[in-house]
C-alpha positions as a printed NumPy array, in Angstrom:
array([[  69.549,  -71.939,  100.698],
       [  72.061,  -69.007,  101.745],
       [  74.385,  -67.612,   99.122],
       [  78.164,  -69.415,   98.966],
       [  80.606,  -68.027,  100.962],
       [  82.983,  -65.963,   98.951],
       [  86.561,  -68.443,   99.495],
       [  86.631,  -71.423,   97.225],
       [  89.55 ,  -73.651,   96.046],
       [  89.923,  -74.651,   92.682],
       [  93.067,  -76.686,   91.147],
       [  95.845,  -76.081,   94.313],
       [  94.706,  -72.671,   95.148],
       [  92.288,  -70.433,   97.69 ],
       [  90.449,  -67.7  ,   95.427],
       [  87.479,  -65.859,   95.718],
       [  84.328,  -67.499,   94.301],
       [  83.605,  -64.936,   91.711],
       [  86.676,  -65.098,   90.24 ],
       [  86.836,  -68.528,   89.941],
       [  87.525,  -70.078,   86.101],
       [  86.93 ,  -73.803,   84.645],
       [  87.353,  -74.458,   80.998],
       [  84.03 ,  -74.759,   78.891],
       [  86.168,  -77.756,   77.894],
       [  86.447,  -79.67 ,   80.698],
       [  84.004,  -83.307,   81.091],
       [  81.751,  -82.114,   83.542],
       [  80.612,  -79.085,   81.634],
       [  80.561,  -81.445,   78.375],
       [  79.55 ,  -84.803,   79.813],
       [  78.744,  -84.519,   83.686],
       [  81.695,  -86.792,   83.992],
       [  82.625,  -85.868,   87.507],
       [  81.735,  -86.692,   91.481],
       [  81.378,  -84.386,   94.223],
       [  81.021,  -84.569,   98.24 ],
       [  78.995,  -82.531,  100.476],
       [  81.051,  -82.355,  104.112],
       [  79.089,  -80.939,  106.765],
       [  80.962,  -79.133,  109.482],
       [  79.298,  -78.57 ,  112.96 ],
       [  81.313,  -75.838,  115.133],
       [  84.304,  -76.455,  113.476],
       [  84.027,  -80.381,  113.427],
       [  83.236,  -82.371,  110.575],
       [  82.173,  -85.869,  112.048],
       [  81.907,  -87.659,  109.146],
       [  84.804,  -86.408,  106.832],
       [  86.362,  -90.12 ,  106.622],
       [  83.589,  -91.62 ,  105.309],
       [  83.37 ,  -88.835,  102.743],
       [  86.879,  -89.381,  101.408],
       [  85.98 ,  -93.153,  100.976],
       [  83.172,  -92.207,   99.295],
       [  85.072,  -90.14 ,   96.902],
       [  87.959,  -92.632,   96.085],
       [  84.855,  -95.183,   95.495],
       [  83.358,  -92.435,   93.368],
       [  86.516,  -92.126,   91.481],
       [  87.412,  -95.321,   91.462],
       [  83.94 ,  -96.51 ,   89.805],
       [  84.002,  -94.022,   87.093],
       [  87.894,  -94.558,   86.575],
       [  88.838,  -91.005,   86.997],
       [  92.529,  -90.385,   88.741],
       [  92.576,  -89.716,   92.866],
       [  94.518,  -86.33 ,   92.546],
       [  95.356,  -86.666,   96.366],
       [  95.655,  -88.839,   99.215],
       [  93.224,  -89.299,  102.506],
       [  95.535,  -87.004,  104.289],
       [  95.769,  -83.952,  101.279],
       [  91.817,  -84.429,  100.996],
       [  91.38 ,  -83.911,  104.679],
       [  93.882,  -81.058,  104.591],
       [  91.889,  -79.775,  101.906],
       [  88.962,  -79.3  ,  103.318],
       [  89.759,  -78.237,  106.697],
       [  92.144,  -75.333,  104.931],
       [  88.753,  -74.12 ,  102.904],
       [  86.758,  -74.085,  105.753],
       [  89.227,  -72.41 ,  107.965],
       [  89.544,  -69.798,  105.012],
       [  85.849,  -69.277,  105.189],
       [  85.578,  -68.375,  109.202],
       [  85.11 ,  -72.455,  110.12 ],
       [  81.825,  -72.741,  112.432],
       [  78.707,  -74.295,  110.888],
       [  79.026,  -74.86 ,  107.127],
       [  79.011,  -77.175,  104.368],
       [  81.94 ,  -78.077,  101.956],
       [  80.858,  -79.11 ,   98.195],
       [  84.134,  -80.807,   97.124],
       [  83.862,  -81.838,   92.954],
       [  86.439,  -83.825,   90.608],
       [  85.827,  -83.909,   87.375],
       [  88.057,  -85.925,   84.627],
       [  89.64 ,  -82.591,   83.384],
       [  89.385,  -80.943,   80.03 ],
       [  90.754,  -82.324,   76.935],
       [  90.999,  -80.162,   73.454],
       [  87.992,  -81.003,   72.201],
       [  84.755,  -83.483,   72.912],
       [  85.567,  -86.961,   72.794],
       [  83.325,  -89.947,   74.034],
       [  86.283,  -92.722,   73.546],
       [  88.743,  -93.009,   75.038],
       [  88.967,  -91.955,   77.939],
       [  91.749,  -89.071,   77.965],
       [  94.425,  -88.702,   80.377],
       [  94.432,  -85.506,   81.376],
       [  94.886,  -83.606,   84.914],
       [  91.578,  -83.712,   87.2  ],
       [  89.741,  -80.698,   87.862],
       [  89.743,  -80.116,   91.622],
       [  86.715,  -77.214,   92.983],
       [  85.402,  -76.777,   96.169],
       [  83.109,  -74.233,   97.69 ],
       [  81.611,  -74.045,  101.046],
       [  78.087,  -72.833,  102.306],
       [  76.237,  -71.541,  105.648],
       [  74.751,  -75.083,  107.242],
       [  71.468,  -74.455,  106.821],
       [  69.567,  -74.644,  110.094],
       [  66.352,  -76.707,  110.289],
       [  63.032,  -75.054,  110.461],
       [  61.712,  -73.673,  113.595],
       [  58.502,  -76.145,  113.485],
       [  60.471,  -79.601,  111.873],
       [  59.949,  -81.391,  115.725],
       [  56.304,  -80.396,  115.836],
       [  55.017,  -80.161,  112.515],
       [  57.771,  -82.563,  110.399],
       [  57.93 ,  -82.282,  106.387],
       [  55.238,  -82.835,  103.743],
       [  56.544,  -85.089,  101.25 ],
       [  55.46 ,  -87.024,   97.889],
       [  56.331,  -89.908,   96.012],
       [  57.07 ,  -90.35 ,   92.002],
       [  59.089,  -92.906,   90.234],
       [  62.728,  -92.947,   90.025],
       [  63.778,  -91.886,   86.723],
       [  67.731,  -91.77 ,   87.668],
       [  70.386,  -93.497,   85.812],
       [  71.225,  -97.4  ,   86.906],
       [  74.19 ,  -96.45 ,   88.879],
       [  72.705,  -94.173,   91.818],
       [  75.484,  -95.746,   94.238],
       [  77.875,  -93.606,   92.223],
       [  77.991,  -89.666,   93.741],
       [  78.136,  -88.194,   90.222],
       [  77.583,  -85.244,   89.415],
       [  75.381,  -85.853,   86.533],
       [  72.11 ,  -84.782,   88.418],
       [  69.354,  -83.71 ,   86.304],
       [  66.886,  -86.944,   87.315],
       [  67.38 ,  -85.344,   90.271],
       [  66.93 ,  -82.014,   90.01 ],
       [  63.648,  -82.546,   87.975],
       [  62.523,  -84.917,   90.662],
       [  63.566,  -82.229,   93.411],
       [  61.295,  -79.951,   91.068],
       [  58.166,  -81.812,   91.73 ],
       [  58.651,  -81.25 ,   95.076],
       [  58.686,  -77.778,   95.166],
       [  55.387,  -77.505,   92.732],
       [  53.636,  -79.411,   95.108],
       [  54.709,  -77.288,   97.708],
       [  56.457,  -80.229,   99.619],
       [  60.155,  -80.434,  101.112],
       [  61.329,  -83.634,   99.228],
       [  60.185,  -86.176,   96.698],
       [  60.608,  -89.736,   97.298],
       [  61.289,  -92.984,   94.974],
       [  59.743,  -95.745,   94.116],
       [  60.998,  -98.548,   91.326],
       [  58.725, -100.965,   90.08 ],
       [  57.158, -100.82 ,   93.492],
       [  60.169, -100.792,   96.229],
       [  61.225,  -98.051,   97.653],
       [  64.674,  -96.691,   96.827],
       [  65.975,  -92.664,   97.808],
       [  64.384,  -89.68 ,   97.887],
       [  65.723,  -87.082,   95.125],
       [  68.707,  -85.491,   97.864],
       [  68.042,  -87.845,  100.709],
       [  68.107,  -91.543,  102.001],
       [  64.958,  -92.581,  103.093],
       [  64.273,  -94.52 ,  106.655],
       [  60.974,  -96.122,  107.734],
       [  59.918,  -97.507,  111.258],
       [  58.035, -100.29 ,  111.498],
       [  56.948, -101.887,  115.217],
       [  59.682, -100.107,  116.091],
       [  62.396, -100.916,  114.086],
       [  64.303,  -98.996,  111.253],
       [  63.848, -100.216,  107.972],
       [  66.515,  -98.574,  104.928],
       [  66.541, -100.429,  101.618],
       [  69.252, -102.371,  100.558],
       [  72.949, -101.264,   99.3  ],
       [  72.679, -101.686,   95.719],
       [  73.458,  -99.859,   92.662],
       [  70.029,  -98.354,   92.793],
       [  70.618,  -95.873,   95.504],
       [  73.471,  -93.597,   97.177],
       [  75.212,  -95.043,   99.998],
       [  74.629,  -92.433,  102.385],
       [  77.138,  -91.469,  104.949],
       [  74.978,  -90.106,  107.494],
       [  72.198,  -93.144,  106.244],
       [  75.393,  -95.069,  107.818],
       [  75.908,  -92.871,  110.939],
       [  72.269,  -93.598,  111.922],
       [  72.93 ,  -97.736,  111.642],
       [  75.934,  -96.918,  113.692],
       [  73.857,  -95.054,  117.063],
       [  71.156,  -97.678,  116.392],
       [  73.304, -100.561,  116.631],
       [  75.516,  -98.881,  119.613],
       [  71.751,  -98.184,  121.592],
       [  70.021, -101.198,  120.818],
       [  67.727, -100.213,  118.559],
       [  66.396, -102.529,  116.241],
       [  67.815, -101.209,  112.47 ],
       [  67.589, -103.82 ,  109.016],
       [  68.642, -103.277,  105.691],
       [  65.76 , -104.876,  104.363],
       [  63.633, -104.431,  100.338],
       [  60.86 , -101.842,  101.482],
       [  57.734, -101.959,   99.555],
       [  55.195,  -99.132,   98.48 ],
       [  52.891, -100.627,  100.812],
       [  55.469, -100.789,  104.056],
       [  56.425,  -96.974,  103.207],
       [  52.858,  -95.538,  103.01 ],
       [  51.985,  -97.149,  106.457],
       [  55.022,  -96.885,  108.192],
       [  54.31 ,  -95.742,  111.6  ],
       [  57.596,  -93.126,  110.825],
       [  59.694,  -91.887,  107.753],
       [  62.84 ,  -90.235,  108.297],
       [  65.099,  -88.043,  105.854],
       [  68.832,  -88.125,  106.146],
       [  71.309,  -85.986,  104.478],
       [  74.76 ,  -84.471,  105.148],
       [  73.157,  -80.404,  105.326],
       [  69.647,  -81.84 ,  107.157],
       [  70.687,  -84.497,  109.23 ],
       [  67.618,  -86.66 ,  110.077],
       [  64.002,  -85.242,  109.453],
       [  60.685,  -86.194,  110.177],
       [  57.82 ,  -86.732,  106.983],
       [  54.516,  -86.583,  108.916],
       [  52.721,  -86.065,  105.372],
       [  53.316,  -88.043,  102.412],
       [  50.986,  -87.22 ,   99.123],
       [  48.707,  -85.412,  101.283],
       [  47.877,  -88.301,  103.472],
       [  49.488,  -88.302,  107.894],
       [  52.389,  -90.617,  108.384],
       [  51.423,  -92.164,  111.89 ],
       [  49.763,  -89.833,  113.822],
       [  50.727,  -86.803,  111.803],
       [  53.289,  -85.604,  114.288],
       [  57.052,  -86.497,  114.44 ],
       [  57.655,  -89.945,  116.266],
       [  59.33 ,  -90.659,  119.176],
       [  62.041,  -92.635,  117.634],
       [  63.027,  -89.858,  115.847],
       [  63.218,  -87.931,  118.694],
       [  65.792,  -89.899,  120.21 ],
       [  67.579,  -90.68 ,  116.952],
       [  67.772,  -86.612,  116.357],
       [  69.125,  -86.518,  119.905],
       [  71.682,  -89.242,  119.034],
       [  72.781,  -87.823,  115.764],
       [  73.002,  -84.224,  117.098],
       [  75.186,  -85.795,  119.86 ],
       [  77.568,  -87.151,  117.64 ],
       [  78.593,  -84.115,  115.714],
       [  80.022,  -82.302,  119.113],
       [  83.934,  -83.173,  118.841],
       [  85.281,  -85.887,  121.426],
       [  87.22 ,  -84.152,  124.294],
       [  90.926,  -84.55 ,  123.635],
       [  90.959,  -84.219,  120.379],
       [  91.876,  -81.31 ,  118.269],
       [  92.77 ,  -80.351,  114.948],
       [  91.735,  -82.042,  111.397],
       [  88.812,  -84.725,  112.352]])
């Protein structure tokens, strides 16, 4: 991943990165009692932005932590630290955290100001051979917390699980519980099937990912067939495609999982189109301008 870019905001205020100072106090150093968004911006326009403010307040919401702002400050927000950081393609990593209290308490919950830090990033560009070679992937059981539909930023299932991945000198690591299949460890997880999409379930077992919803939304728009539907160990390993989807990737191909060809080995054609779709959908409508 490329180095930050050196403007971040952090409680009401643009500041360079490396100057930038939290409390060793405050929850989410103590506790990981925090949530964060990941925004992707594509030339200037991020796509998805209001279904990553909803995402937040349900973040919030879920773990009880105070909204510091409103839809519109949030957008503001973000579009001001991206502007700040030359716009274009780039990420924004948005976190709130509970805030720090004078000293470590479990109970109760203090009520103290919200910590407010964002940063942005270069969008990193997909590898030169992801539409003819895809991704190499493996599986492992998911070790997370009960509450995966919760964007927190108490990660280190995740990380270790994202770990695994790189040992094995694979791009992701995807989960299975007691036998279904749920996320991978920074991705939602899409199989096709006779030529349908298949995506697990809603539940609190995995993430509710924005762009996992973006690519119900182009299927349903373009006919194609798309379920929510329980996806079994079986159904995943000979799935005739497996997608990735994530704010910073998009959608991506797995044409190896634990060594063994998904399909034919090569990307499928449904992702083809899908990618096409997607891709399509981050170029800003004509006519509009300003904050998306």
């Amino acid at each position: 991943m490329a180095e930050p870019l050196s403007i971040c905001y952090l409680n009401g205020a643009l500041l360079p990165l490396r100057e930038a100072r939290i409390s060793p106090l405050d929850r989410s150093f103590l506790f990981g009692d925090g949530v964060y968004e990941v925004v992707a911006f594509h030339n200037g326009y991020a796509s998805r932005l209001p279904a990553n403010i909803a995402r937040l307040k349900r973040s919030l919401a879920e773990l009880r932590i105070r909204n510091p702002h409103g839809d519109a400050r949030w957008s503001e927000l973000v579009h001001e630290l991206a502007a700040a950081n030359g716009g274009g393609d780039l990420y924004v990593y948005l976190q709130v955290s509970r805030g720090a209290e004078y000293g470590r308490n479990h109970a109760p919950l203090p009520d103290v100001e919200p910590t407010v830090f964002a940063f942005c990033a270069p969008l990193p560009a997909p590898p030169a051979e992801l539409a003819t070679q895809g991704l190499a992937c493996i599986t492992a059981q998911d070790t997370r917390w009960a509450r995966c539909d919760i964007k927190s930023v108490a990660l280190l299932a995740n990380v270790l699980l994202r770990q695994q991945a790189v040992e094995a000198g694979a791009a992701e690591t995807i989960l299975l519980r007691d036998g279904w299949l749920t996320d991978a460890s920074a991705s939602a997880v899409h199989i096709v099937v006779a030529g349908e999409i298949r995506t697990p379930p809603r539940s609190h077992q995995l993430l509710p990912g924005t762009t996992r919803s973006l690519i119900e939304e182009i299927a349903t728009a373009n006919g194609i067939a798309c379920r929510s539907v329980p996806v079994s160990e079986a159904a995943l390993r000979g799935a005739a495609e497996i997608w990735l989807s994530a704010a910073t990737r998009g959608v991506a191909p797995v044409t190896r999982l634990d060594g063994v060809s998904v399909g034919d080995g090569r990307p499928g054609p449904l992702w083809r189109r899908m990618r096409a779709l997607v891709e399509a959908s981050w170029v800003r409508p004509k006519g509009t301008g300003g904050n998306s």
